[in-house]
C-alpha positions as CSV (number, residue, x, y, z in Angstrom):
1,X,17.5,9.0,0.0
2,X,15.2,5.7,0.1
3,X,13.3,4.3,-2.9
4,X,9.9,5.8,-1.5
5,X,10.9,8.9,-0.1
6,X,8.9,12.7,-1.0
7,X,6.9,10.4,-3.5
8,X,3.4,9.5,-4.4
9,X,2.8,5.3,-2.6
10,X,0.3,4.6,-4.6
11,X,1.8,3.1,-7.7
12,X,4.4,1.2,-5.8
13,X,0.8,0.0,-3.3
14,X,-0.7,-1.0,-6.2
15,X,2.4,-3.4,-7.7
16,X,2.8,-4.2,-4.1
17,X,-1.0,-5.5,-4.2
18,X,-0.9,-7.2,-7.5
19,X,1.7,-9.5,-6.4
20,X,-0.7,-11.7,-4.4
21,X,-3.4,-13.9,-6.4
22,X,-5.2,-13.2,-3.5
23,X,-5.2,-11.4,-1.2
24,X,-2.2,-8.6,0.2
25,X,-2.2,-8.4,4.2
26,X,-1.9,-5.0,5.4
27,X,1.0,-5.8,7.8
28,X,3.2,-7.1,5.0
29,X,2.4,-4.2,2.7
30,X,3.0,-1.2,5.9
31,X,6.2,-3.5,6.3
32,X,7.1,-2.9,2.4
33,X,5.9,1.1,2.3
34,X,8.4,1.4,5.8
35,X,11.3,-0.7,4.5
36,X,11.6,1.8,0.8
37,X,11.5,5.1,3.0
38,X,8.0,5.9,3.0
39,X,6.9,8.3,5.9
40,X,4.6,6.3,8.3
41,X,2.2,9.4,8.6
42,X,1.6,8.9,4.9
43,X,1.1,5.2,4.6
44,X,-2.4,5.2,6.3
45,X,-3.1,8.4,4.0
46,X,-2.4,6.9,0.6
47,X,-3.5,3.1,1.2
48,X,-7.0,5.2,2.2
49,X,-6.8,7.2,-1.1
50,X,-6.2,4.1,-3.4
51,X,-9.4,2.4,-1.1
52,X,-11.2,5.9,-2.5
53,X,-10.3,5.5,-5.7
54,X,-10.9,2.0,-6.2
55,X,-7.2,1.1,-7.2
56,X,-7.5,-1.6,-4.3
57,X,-10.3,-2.9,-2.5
58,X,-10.7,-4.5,1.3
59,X,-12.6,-7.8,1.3
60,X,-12.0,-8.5,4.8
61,X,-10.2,-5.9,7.6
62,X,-6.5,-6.0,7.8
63,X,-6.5,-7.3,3.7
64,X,-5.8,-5.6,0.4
65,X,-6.8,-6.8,-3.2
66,X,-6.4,-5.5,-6.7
């Protein structure tokens, strides 16, 4: 089984986020998510529920911040 697999992404989106000072880009992160397991039909899903939830923000399209 793969780091990610069957579990919640958005602590490990979050950590993945903070690492930048400034900004995350989106490719790098779905590249991260893919490469620990996670199901690509989810990936969309949770980076749009952290979004919701404020845990991340999107200054500019294809960008994450925390």
């Amino acid at each position: 089984m793969k780091e990610f697999e069957g579990e919640p992404l958005a602590p490990h989106i979050m950590q993945y986020v903070m690492k930048y000072d400034g900004d995350a880009p989106r490719e790098d992160l779905v590249e991260y998510l893919l490469d620990g397991g996670a199901a690509e039909k989810q990936i969309d899903h949770w980076i749009q529920k952290c979004l919701e939830r404020a845990d991340i923000s999107q200054p500019e399209e294809g960008m994450y911040r925390r």
